[in-house]
DOGUKOL-829454 format. One record per residue (C-alpha): residue in one letter; x, y negated, z negated; residue number from 0. Coordinates in pm, 1 decimal. Example, Ala and Ser with C-alpha at 12.3 -4.5 7.8 and 13.67 -1.06 7.14 Angstrom:
@residuo: a	u: 1230.0	v: 450.0	w: -780.0	num: 0;
@residuo: s	u: 1367.0	v: 106.0	w: -714.0	num: 1;
//
This chain:
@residuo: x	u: 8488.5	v: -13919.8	w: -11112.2	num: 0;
@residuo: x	u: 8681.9	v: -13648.4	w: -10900.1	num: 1;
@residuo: x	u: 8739.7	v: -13666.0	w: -10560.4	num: 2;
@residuo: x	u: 8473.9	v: -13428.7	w: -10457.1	num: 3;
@residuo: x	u: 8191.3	v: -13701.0	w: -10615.6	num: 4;
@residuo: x	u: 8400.9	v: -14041.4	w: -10447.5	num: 5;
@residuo: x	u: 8414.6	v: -13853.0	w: -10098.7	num: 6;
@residuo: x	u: 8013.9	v: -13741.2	w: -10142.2	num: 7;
@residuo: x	u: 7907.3	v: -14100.7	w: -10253.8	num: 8;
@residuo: x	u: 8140.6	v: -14241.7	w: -9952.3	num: 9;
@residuo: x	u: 7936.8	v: -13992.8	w: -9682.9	num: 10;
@residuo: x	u: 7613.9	v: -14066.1	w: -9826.1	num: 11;
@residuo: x	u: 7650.7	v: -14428.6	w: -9796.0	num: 12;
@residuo: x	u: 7783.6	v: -14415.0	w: -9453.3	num: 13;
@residuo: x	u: 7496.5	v: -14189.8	w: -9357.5	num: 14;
@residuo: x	u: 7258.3	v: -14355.2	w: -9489.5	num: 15;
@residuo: x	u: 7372.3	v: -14699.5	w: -9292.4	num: 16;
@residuo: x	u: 7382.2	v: -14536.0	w: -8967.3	num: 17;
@residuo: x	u: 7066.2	v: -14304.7	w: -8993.9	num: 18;
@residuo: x	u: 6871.3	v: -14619.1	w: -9078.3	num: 19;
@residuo: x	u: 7014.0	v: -14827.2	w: -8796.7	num: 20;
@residuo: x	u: 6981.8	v: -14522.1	w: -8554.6	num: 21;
@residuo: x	u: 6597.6	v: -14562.1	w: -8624.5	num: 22;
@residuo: x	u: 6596.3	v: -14903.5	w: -8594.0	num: 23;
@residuo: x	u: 6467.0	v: -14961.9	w: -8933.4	num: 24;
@residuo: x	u: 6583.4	v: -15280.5	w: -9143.5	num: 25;
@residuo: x	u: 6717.4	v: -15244.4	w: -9520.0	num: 26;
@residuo: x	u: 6402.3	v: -15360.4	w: -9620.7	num: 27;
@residuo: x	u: 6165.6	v: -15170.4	w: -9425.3	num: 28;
@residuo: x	u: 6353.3	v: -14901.0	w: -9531.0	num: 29;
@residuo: x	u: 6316.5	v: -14985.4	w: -9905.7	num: 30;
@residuo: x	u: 5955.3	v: -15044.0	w: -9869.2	num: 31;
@residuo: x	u: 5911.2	v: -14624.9	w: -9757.7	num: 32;
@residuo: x	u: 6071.1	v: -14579.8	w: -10071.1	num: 33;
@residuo: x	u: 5939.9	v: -14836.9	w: -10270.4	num: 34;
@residuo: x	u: 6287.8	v: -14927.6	w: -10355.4	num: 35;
@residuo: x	u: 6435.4	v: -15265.5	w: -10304.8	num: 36;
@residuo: x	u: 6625.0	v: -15385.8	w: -10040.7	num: 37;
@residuo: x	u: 6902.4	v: -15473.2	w: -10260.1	num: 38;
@residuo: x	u: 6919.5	v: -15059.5	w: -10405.5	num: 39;
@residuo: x	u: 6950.1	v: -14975.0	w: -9985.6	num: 40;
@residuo: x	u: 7234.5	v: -15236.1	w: -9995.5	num: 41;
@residuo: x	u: 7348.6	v: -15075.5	w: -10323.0	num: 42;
@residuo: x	u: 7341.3	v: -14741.0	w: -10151.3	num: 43;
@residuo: x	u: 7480.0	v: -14774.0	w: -9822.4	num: 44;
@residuo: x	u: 7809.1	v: -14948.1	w: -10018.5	num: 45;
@residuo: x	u: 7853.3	v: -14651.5	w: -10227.2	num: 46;
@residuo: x	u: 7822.5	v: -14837.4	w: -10570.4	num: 47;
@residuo: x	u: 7493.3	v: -14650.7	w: -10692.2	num: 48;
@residuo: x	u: 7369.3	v: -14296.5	w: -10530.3	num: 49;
@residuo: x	u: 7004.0	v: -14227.5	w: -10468.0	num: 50;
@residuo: x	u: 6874.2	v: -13920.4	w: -10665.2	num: 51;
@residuo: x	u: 6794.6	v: -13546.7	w: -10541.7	num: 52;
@residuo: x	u: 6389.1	v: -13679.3	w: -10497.8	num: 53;
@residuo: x	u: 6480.8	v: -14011.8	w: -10270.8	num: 54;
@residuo: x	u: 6740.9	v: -13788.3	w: -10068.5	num: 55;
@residuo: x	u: 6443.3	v: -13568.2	w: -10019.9	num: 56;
@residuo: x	u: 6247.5	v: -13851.8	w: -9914.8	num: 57;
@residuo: x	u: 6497.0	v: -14018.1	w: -9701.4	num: 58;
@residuo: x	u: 6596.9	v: -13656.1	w: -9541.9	num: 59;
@residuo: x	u: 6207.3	v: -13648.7	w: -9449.8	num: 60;
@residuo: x	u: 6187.6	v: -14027.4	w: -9288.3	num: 61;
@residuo: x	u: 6457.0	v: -13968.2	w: -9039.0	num: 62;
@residuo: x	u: 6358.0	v: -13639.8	w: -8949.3	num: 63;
@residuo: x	u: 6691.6	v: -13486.8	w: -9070.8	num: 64;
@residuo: x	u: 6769.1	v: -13173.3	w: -9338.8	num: 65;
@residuo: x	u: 6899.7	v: -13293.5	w: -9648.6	num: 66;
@residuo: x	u: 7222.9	v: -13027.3	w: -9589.3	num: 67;
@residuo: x	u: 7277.1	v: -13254.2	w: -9207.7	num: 68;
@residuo: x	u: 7197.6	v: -13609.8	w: -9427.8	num: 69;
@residuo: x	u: 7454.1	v: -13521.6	w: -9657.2	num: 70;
@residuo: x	u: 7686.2	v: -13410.1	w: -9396.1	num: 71;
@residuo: x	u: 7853.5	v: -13111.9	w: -9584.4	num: 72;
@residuo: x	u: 7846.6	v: -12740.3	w: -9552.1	num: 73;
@residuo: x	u: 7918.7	v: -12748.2	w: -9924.4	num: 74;
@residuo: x	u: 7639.5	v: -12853.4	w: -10191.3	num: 75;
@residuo: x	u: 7558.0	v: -13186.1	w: -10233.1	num: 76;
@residuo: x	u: 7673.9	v: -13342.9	w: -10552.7	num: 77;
@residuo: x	u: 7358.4	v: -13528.7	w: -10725.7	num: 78;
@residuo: x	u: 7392.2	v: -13759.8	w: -11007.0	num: 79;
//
């Protein structure tokens, strides 16, 4: 894994903890949007599995966000 993929997976998980908190929604609630379980949001927001392009699109459109501001770079977005 290069550096580039390890800092991506370490902004995406932080984003997706405090985008979800900012809108008050719990890990589960969250999951149940994207009929995902709680335990793949926990999974995600630790960095030790990343969502793929579809659930960033999904998750981008939940909180209202782009997907470029979500994955906070001005550089594209590394998807697994």
């Amino acid at each position: 894994m290069t550096n580039y993929q390890i800092d991506y997976k370490k902004n995406l998980a932080r984003n997706l903890k405090y985008y979800r908190e900012l809108n008050d929604l719990k890990a589960y609630e969250l999951g149940n949007l994207l009929h995902v379980s709680k335990s793949t949001i926990s999974s995600w927001e630790t960095g030790t599995r990343s969502p793929d392009i579809n659930i960033l699109v999904k998750i981008s459109e939940i909180f209202n966000i782009s997907l470029d501001e979500f994955c906070n770079t001005s550089n594209n977005c590394f998807f697994t």
